[in-house]
C-alpha positions as CSV (number, residue, x, y, z in Angstrom):
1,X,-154.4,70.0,93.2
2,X,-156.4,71.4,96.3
3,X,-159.3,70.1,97.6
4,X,-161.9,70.9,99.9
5,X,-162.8,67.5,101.8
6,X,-161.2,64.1,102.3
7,X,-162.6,60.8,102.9
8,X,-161.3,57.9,104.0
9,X,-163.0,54.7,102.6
10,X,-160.5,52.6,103.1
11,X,-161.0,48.7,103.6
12,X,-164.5,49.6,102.8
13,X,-166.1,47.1,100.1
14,X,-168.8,48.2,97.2
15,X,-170.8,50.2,97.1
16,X,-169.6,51.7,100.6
17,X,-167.0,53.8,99.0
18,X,-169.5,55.5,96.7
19,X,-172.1,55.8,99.2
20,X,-169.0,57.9,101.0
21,X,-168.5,59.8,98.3
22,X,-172.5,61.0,98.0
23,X,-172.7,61.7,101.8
24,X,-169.6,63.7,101.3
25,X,-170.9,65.6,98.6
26,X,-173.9,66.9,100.3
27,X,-171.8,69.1,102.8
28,X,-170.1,71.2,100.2
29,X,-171.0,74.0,98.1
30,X,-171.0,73.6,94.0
31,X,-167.7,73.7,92.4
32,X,-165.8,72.4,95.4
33,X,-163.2,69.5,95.4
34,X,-163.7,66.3,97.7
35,X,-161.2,63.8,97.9
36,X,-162.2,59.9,98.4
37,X,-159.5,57.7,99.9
38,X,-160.3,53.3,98.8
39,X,-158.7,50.9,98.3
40,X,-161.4,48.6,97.0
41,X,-160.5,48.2,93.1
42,X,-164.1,48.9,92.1
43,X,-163.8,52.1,93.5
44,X,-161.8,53.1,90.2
45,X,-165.1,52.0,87.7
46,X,-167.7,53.1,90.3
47,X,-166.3,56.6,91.0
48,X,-166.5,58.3,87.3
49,X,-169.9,56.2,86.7
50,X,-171.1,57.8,89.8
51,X,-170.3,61.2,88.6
52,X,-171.4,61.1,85.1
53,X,-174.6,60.1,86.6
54,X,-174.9,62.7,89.4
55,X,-173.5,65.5,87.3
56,X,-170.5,65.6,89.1
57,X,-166.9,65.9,87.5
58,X,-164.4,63.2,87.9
59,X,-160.9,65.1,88.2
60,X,-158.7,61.5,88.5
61,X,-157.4,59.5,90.4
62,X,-154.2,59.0,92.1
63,X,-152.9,55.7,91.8
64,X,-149.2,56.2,92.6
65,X,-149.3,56.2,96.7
66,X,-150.3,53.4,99.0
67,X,-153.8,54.4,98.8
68,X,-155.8,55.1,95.4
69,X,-157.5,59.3,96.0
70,X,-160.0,60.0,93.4
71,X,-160.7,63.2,93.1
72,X,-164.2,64.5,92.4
73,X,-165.8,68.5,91.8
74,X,-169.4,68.8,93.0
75,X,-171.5,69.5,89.9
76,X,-174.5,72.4,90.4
């Protein structure tokens, strides 16, 4: 899948990943594809909860590389 923005979060520690991810959002357009790049293992709990809460829709993740990508559309 093809997405619109990256973000690499990481090393970064909750809730800095997520606070990423909101930033992140803010610069694109509904309907557009960011992908978040941590490593922190609450990233994988935190992400979708983030997203069912903000309206966003959680795509995945991407556990298989050396870095978990979770993959998140920008709600309206």
């Amino acid at each position: 899948m093809d997405w619109d923005l990256e973000l690499d979060a990481e090393g970064l520690k909750c809730p800095l990943p997520v606070l990423r991810l909101q930033q992140g959002l803010r610069t694109l357009a509904p309907g557009q594809v960011l992908r978040l790049l941590a490593t922190d293992p609450m990233a994988a709990i935190d992400v979708p909860h983030f997203c069912a809460e903000h309206g966003h829709g959680f795509l995945g993740a991407d556990t298989g590389g050396p870095c978990p990508a979770y993959l998140v559309r920008k709600g309206a």
